[in-house]
Steps between C-alpha positions, in 0.01 A plus 500: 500500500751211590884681601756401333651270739198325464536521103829257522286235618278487200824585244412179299114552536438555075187717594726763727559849224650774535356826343535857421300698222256808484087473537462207307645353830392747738117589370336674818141616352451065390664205454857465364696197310694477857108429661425269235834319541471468855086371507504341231819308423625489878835673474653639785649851326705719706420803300674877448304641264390876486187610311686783275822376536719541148797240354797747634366496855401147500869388425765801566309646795397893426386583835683747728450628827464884614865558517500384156661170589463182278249260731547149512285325162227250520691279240804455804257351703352272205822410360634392915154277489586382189832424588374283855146370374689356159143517326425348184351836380538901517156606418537891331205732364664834346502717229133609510580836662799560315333479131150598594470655808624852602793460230276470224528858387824462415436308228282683329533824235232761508249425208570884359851478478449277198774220618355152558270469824745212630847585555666200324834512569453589871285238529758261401798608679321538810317149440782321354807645611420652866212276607688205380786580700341529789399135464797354400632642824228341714561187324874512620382585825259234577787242330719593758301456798336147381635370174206290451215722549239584186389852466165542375352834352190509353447788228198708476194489260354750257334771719300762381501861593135526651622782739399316772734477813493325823182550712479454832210550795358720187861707483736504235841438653713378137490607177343523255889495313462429117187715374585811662817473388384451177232795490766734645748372165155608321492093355103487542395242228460156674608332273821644492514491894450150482726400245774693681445361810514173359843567329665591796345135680620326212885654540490420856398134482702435167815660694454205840447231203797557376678493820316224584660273175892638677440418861343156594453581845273812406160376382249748340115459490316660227150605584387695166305215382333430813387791607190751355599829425149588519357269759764416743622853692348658732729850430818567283690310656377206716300166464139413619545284761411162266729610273803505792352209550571348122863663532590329817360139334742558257745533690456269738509251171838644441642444832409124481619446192876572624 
């Protein structure tokens, strides 16, 4: 990967991004929208994403050291090649982890307890109010260091919870997150799994579109109509590798258009 130094010669080079996002960026087991980007549309991407990583992490910085000492965030080093490189976009993939990855428990109730499965109002507040925070900071963040730079996030489609995780050299080594959490809340009916699910997607997108019509630099891709619930996963949460491939079109269209 080209150093930084190097990266101030190519500051006005439209096909130079900067990144930083969970697997969706940073798919080991196949190919990610950061490959497709990259073979496919000829971007040079200096990427930081971390398969896992969650929205506080990606912009505060949760990581700590064994003296339990606050360690120096990826975004620092994004936002400093932000602020040199001047790009025209911020490429971001986040949120997947955060609504249905190891924190989708929390918004569930347990079938027998007779409330509704989904846990409405904490769904909102954390979608609307927390989540949507974090944003807006990252917005004023990336405004500081280069005024003129886009963000673009893409949302996620409507998965469904197959209980399938990701599989690698025939282990297991992620997930499955949704169904077991859902059999564990004793929500069985898959129907009702899926329609849950699908709520929670729906908050999530409908919360960046809306912060997308407020911020002109920040630019939100919706995928839910162009991508298979049933056809185009290979587990809960991540794309076959023509589907990636479909995503990263897309946003390659995007990116031109500016």
């Amino acid at each position: 990967m080209p150093t930084e130094i190097f990266s101030l010669e190519i500051a006005a080079d439209s096909k130079t991004i900067v990144a930083e996002g969970d697997s969706w960026f940073d798919y080991l087991p196949g190919t990610d929208i950061i490959d497709c980007l990259r073979y496919y549309h000829d971007y040079l991407i200096y990427n930081h994403a971390k398969a896992g990583d969650t929205l506080e992490n990606m912009i505060y910085g949760t990581d700590i050291n064994g003296r339990f000492e606050r360690v120096s965030p990826t975004i620092d080093k994004a936002l400093r090649q932000i602020e040199r490189l001047k790009p025209k976009v911020f490429l971001f993939s986040g949120g997947g982890n955060d609504v249905a990855g190891e924190e989708f428990d929390s918004y569930l109730n347990h079938k027998d307890s007779g409330l509704p499965a989904l846990r409405a109002q904490f769904m909102d507040h954390v979608i609307n109010e927390v989540f949507r925070k974090y944003f807006e900071d990252l917005i004023a963040k990336v405004a500081e260091a280069s005024p003129e730079t886009h963000i673009v996030i893409h949302g996620y489609g409507h998965t469904i919870p197959t209980g399938e995780g990701v599989d690698f050299l025939f282990f297991t080594f992620a997930g499955p997150w949704m169904r077991p959490a859902l059999a564990r809340k004793g929500i069985i009916d898959p129907a009702e799994q899926r329609n849950i699910v699908f709520a929670l997607v729906d908050k999530y997108n409908e919360m960046l579109k809306d912060l997308a019509q407020h911020h002109p630099k920040f630019r939100y891709i919706d995928l839910r109509d162009m991508l298979d619930p049933d056809r185009d996963w290979v587990n809960e949460l991540h794309l076959r590798n023509s589907a990636f491939a479909r995503v990263a079109q897309k946003i390659h269209d995007v990116i031109q258009a500016f």
